[in-house]
C-alpha positions in Angstrom: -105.8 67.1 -176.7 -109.2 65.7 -176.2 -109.5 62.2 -174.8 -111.3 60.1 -177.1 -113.4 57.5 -175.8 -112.0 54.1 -175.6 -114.8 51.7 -175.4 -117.5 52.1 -177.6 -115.5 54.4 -180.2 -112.6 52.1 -181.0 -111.6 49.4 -183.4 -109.6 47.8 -180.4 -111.6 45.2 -179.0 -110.3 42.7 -176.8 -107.0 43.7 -177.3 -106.1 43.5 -173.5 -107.3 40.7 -172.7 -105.2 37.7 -172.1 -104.6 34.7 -174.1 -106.8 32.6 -171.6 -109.7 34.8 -172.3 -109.4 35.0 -176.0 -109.2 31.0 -175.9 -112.0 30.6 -174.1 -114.2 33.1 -175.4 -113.8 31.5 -178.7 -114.2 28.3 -177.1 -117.6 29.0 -175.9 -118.8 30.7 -178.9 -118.0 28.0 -181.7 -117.2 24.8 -179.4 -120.3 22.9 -180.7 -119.2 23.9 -184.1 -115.1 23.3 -184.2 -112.8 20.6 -182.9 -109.8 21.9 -180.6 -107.7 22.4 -183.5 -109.9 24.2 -185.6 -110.5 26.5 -182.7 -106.5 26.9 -182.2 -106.0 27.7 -186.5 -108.9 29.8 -186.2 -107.5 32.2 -183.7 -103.7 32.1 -184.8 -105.0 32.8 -188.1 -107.0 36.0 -186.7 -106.0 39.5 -187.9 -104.7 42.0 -185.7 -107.4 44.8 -185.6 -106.9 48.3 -186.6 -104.8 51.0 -184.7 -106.7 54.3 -183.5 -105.1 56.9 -185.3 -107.2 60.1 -184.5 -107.3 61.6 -180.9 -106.3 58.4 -178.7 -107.3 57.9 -175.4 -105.7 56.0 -172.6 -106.6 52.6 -172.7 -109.5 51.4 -170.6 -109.6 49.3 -167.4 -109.8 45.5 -168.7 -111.1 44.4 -165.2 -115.0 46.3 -165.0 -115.4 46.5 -160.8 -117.8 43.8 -159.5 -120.7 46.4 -159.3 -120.7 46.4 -163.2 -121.7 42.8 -163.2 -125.0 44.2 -162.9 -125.7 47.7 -163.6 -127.0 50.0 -161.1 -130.6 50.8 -161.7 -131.0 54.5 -162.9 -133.4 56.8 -164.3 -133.1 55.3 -168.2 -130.6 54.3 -170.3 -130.5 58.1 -172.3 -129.3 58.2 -175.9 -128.1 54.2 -176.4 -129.9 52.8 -178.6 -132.6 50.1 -178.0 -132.1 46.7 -178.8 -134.4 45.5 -182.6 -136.6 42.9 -182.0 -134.5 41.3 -184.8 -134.1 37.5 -185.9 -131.8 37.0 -188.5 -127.8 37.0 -187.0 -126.0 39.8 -189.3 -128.4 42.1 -189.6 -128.5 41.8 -185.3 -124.5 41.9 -185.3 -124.9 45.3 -187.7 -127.5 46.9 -185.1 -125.6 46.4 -182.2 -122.0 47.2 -184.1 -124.3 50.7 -184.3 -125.1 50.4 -180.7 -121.4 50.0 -179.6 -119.8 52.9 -182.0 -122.7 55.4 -180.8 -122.5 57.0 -177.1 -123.5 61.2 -176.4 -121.6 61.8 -173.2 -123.9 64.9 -173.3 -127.3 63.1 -172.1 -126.3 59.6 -171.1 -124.4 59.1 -167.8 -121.8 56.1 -167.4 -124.6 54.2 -165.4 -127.2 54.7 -167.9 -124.6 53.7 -171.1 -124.5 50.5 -168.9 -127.7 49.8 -168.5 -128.6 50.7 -172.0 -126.0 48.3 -173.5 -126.9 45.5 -171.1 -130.0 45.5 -172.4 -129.1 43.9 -175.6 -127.6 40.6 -174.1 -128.6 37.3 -173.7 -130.2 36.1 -170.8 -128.6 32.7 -171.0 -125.6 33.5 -168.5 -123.7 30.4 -169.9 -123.3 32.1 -173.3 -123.1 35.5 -172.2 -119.8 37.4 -171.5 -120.8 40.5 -170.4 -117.5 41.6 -169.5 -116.4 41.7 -173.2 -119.0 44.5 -173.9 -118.9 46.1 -170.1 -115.2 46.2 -170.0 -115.0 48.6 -173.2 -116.9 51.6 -170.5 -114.2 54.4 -169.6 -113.6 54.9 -166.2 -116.0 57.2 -164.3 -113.3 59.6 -164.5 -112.4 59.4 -168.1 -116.3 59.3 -168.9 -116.1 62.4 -166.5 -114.0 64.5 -169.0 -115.4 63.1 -171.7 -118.8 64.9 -170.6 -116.8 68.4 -169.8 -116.4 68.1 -173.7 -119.9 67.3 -174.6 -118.3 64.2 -177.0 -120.5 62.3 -178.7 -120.5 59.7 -182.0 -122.8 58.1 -184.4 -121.7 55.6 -186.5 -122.4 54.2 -190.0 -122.7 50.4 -190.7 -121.6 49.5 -194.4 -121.6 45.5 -194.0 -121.5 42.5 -191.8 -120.2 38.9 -192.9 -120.4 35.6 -191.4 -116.6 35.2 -191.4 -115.0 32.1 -193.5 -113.9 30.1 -190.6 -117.1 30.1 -188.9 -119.3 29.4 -192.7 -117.1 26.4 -193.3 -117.0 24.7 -189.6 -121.2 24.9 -190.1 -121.1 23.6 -193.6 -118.6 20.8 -191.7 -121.5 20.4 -189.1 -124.9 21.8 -189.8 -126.8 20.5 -186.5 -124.0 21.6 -183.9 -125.0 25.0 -183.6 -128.5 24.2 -182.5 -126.7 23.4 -178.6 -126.5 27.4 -178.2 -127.4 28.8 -181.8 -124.5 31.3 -181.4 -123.3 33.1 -184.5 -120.0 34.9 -184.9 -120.5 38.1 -187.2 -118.4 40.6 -188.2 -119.1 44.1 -189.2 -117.5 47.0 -190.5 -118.2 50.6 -190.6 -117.2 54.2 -189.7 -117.6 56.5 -186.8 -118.2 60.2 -187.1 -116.6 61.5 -183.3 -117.4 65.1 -181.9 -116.3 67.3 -179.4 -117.0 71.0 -178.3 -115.3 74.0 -180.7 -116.0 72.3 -183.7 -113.5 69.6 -183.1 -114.3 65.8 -184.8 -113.1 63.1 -186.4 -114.5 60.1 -188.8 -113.1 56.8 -188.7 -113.4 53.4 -190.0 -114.3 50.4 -187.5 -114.2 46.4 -187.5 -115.9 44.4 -184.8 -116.5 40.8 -184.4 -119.5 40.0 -182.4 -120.9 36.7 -181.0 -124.9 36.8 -181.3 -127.7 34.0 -180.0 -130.5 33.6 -182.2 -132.6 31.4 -181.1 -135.4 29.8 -183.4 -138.7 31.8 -183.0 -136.9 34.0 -180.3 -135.2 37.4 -181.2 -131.3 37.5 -181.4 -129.6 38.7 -178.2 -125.8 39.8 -178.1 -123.4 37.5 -176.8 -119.9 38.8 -176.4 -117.5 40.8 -178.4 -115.3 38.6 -180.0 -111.5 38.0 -180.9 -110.7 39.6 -184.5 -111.6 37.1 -187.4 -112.3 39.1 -190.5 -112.1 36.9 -193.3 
């Protein structure tokens, strides 16, 4: 059976990661807008995300190799799509959600889906966690059969939310969030997945993504966050 890719095509995110990570991912994302314990009930209260149901994949390295840290320069970044010049937080989250569902094995090389995703993240190397969005990349080798079966997806956004957690701790605090001017996002959708001989699938997606947007500056992606979908 065709091995779907694991990255960029499913609902999974973050889901092996440790516990460390999780908590201090969250941590830097809303720490100048929740106390400690706030943080803690946000992510015990965090729903599970969805299970891949339609041609799974082996699960992806969690660990990208040093040499991902920053991407090799290549000719382009193919078929990934550009990052909007874009100020407002959701409709940012929604156009990168796009970003991260979409890949065509078929004209985009593992290097280039790098480059082309690395593209959309902040500059400010405190906030950014590249390794949440680099560490959802196949392995050359799985990215490697992938190609020899020409798959490629699009994907269709239907909403993003600022979840409930993060609305009330800035209603609790308006001013903190202008220390990073981070917003967490979350965004659903469906992915339409294709493969050679007709084969496909369509299924629906959840992501929750961290996002600087900075005043007079347009947004930048952060991280990819822990589930919270409220």
């Amino acid at each position: 059976m065709l091995k779907r890719f694991p990255s960029v095509s499913l609902s999974s995110y973050g889901v092996g990661w440790s516990a460390n990570k999780r908590i201090a991912l969250v941590a830097l994302v809303v720490t100048v807008l929740l106390a400690i314990a706030a943080i803690v009930a946000w992510l015990s209260g965090s729903g599970q995300q969805d299970q891949d149901h339609a041609a799974p994949a082996p699960a992806p390295t969690n660990s990208p190799s040093s040499s991902e840290a920053a991407p090799k320069p290549v000719a382009g970044s193919g078929s990934v799509l550009k990052p909007p010049q874009i100020a407002e937080p959701v409709a940012y989250a929604k156009a990168a959600a796009q970003m991260l569902w979409s890949y065509d094995t078929r004209d985009t090389s593992r290097d280039q889906q790098l480059v082309g995703m690395r593209a959309w993240m902040t500059q400010e190397t405190t906030y950014a966690d590249w390794a949440s969005v680099s560490g959802q990349v196949p392995d050359p080798v799985l990215w490697s059969r992938m190609a020899d079966q020409d798959q490629h997806a699009t994907a269709n956004i239907t909403e993003g939310h600022f979840p409930s957690a993060f609305k009330a701790a800035l209603a609790d605090d308006p001013t903190a969030i202008t220390q990073a001017y981070i917003y967490v996002v979350t965004v659903n959708g469906k992915q339409q997945i294709a493969w050679k001989k007709g084969g496909g699938g369509a299924e629906e997606r959840a992501v929750t993504l961290a996002v600087q947007c900075r005043p007079n500056h347009d947004c930048s992606l952060a991280a990819i966050a822990p589930s919270v979908t409220q």
